[in-house]
C-alpha positions as CSV (number, residue, x, y, z in Angstrom):
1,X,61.6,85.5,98.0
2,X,61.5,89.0,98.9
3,X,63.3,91.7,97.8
4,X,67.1,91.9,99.2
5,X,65.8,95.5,100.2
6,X,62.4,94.0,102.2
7,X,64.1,91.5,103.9
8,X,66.9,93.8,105.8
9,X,64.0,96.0,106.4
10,X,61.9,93.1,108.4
11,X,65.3,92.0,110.2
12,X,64.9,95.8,111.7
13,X,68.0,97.3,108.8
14,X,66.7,101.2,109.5
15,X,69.3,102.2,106.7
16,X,72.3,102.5,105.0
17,X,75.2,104.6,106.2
18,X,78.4,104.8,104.4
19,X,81.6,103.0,105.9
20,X,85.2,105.2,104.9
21,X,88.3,104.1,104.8
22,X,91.7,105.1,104.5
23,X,90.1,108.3,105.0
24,X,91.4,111.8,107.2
25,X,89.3,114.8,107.8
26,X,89.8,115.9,104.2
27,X,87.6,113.0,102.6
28,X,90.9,112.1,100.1
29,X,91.6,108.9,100.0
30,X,95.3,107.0,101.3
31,X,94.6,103.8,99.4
32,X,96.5,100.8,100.9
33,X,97.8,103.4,103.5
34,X,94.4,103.5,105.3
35,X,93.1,100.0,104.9
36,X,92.2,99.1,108.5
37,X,94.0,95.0,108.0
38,X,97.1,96.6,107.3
39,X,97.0,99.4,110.1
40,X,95.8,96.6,112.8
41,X,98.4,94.1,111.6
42,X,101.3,96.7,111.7
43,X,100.3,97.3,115.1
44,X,100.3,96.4,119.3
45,X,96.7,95.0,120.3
46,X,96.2,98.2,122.3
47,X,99.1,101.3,120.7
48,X,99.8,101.9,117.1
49,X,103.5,101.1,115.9
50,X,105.1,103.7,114.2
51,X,108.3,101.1,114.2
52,X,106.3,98.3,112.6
53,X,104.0,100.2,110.0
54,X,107.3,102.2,109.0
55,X,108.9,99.0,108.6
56,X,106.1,97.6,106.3
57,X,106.3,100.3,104.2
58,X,109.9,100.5,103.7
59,X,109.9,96.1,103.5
60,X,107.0,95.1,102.0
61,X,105.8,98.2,99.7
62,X,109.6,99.2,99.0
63,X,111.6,96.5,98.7
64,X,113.9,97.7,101.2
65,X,116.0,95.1,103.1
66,X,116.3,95.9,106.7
67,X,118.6,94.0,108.8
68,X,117.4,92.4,111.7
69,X,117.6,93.5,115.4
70,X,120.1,93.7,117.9
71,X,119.9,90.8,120.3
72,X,120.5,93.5,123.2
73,X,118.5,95.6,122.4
74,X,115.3,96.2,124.8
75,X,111.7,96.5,124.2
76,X,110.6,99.6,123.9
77,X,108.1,98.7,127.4
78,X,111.1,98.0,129.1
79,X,112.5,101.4,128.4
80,X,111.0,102.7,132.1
81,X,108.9,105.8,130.2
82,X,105.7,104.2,130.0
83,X,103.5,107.0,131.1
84,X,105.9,109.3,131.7
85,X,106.7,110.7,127.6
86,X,104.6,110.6,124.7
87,X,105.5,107.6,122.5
88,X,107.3,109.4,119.8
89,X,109.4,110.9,122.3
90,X,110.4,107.5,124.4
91,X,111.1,106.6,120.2
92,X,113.4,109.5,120.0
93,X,115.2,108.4,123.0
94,X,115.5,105.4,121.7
95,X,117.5,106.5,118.9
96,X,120.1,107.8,120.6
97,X,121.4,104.5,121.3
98,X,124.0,103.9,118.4
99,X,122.8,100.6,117.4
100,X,119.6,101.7,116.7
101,X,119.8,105.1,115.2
102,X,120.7,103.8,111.6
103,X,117.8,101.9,111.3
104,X,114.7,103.9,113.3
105,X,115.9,107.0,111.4
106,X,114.9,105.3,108.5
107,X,112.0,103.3,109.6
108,X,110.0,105.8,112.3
109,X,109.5,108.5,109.7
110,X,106.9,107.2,107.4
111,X,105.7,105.3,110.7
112,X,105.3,108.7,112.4
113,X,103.2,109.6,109.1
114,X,100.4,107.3,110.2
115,X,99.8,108.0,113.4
116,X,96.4,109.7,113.1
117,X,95.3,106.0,112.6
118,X,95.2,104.3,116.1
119,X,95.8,100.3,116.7
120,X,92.7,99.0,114.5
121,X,92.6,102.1,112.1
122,X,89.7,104.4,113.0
123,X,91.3,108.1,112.5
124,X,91.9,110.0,115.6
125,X,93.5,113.8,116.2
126,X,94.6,112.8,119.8
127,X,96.1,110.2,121.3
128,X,95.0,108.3,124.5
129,X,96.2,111.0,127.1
130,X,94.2,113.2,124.7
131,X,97.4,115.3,123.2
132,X,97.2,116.1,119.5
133,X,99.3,113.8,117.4
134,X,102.3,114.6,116.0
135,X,102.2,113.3,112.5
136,X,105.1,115.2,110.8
137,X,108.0,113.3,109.6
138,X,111.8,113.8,108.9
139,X,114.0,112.1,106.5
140,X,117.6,111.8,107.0
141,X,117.8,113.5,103.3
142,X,116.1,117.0,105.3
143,X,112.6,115.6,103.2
144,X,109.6,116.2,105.4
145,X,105.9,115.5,105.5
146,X,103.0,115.1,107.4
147,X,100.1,112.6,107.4
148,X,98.7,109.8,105.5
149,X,99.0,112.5,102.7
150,X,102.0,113.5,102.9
151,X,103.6,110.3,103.0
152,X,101.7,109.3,100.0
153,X,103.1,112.0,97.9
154,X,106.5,110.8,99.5
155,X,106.1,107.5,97.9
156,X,104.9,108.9,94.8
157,X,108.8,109.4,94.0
158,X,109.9,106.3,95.0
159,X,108.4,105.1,91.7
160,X,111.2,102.7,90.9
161,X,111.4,101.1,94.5
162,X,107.4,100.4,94.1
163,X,107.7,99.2,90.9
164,X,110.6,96.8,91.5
165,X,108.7,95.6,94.4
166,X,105.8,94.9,93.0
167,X,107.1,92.7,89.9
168,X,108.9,91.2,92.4
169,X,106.3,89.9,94.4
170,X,103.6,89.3,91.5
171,X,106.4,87.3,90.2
172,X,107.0,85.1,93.3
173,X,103.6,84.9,93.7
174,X,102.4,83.6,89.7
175,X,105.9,80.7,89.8
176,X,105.1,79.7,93.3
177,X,108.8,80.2,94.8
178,X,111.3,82.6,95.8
179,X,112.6,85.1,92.7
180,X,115.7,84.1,92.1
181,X,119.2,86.4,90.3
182,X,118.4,84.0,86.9
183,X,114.8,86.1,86.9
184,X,116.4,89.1,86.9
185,X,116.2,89.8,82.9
186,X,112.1,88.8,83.1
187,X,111.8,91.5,86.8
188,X,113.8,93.8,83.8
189,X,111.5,93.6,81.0
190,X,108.8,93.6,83.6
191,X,109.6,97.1,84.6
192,X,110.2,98.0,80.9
193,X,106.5,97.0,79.9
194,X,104.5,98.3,82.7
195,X,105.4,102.0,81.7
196,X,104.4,101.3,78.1
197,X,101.0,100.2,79.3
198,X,100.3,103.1,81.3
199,X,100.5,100.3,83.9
200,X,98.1,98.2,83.7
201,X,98.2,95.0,85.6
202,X,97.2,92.7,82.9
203,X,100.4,93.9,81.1
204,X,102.4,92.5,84.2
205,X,100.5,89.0,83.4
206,X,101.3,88.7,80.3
207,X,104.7,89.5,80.3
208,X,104.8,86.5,83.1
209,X,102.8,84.0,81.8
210,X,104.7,84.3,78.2
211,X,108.0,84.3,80.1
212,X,110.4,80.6,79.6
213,X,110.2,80.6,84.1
214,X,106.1,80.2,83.7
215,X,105.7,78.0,81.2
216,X,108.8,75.8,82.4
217,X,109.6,74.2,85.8
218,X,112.6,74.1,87.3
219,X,114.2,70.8,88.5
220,X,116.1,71.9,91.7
């Protein structure tokens, strides 16, 4: 029965240390942007993914809908410039190809943003063949940024996107099934109440669990 604090010290604990994440050299904090699941799930086992992690953010946080990939496409390792250019160059090339420059002009930016987090996301200024990363990023609008900072403040004025998103998917998630058009007036008033709140998430809630969808269930 000792104290939590005795025992780690008789199992040889020699003291705490802090853990950061979602962290750069500037100690500010990148929220979900940072979280080391997300990075290492958006990635390859052994290269971050500017492709996937841009895709996640423009899917899964935005709400964008991205149409899938060409069947003749190649992989990017089968491109023949492994070794031979940096990554966001052999990604560059691979734009050029017409069936792929609509999407990955939309989707490598904010990927691009993140690369100062490697495969499992510790923070790193170089990558493997130890050349600085490039982390800048260009929109097809002329935007740029840089960073896990940058690209924060991006989505900072994508308010509306996030927000749809996120109704969205708490919605889904509190009925158990896919949202549906006839949900669309609740995703409205949704997106009407969360700004009176000063967005607070239990103001989400309640707007769902009042709604006719939540307390009702549909016979399909």
């Amino acid at each position: 029965n000792l104290p939590m604090g005795d025992r780690l010290v008789r199992n040889g604990f020699d003291g705490w240390r802090p853990v950061l994440y979602g962290t750069g050299l500037s100690g500010s904090s990148v929220g979900i942007l940072g979280m080391g699941a997300i990075l290492a799930s958006t990635a390859f086992p052994d290269r971050a993914s500017p492709v996937r992690r841009g895709d996640w953010i423009l899917s899964t946080v935005l709400g964008y809908e991205m149409p899938p990939v060409p069947a003749d496409v190649p992989e990017l390792e089968e491109d023949g410039l492994v070794g031979k250019l940096p990554l966001r160059e052999r990604l560059e090339k691979h734009r050029e190809s017409s069936s792929c420059s609509g999407c990955h002009s939309r989707i490598d930016p904010p990927g691009f943003a993140l690369q100062n987090f490697d495969a499992i996301g510790r923070w790193r200024d170089a990558d493997s063949e130890g050349k600085p990363i490039d982390a800048t990023a260009t929109l097809l609008n002329g935007e740029t940024f840089a960073g896990p900072e940058g690209l924060k403040g991006h989505l900072a004025g994508q308010q509306a996107d996030f927000l749809r998103q996120f109704c969205t998917k708490l919605l889904g998630y509190a009925l158990g099934r896919e949202v549906i058009i006839t949900d669309r007036p609740l995703l409205e008033k949704m997106e009407l109440d969360l700004p009176k709140s000063d967005y607070r998430f239990s103001a989400a809630v309640r707007t769902i669990v009042e709604s006719r969808q939540f307390q009702n269930r549909r016979n399909d």
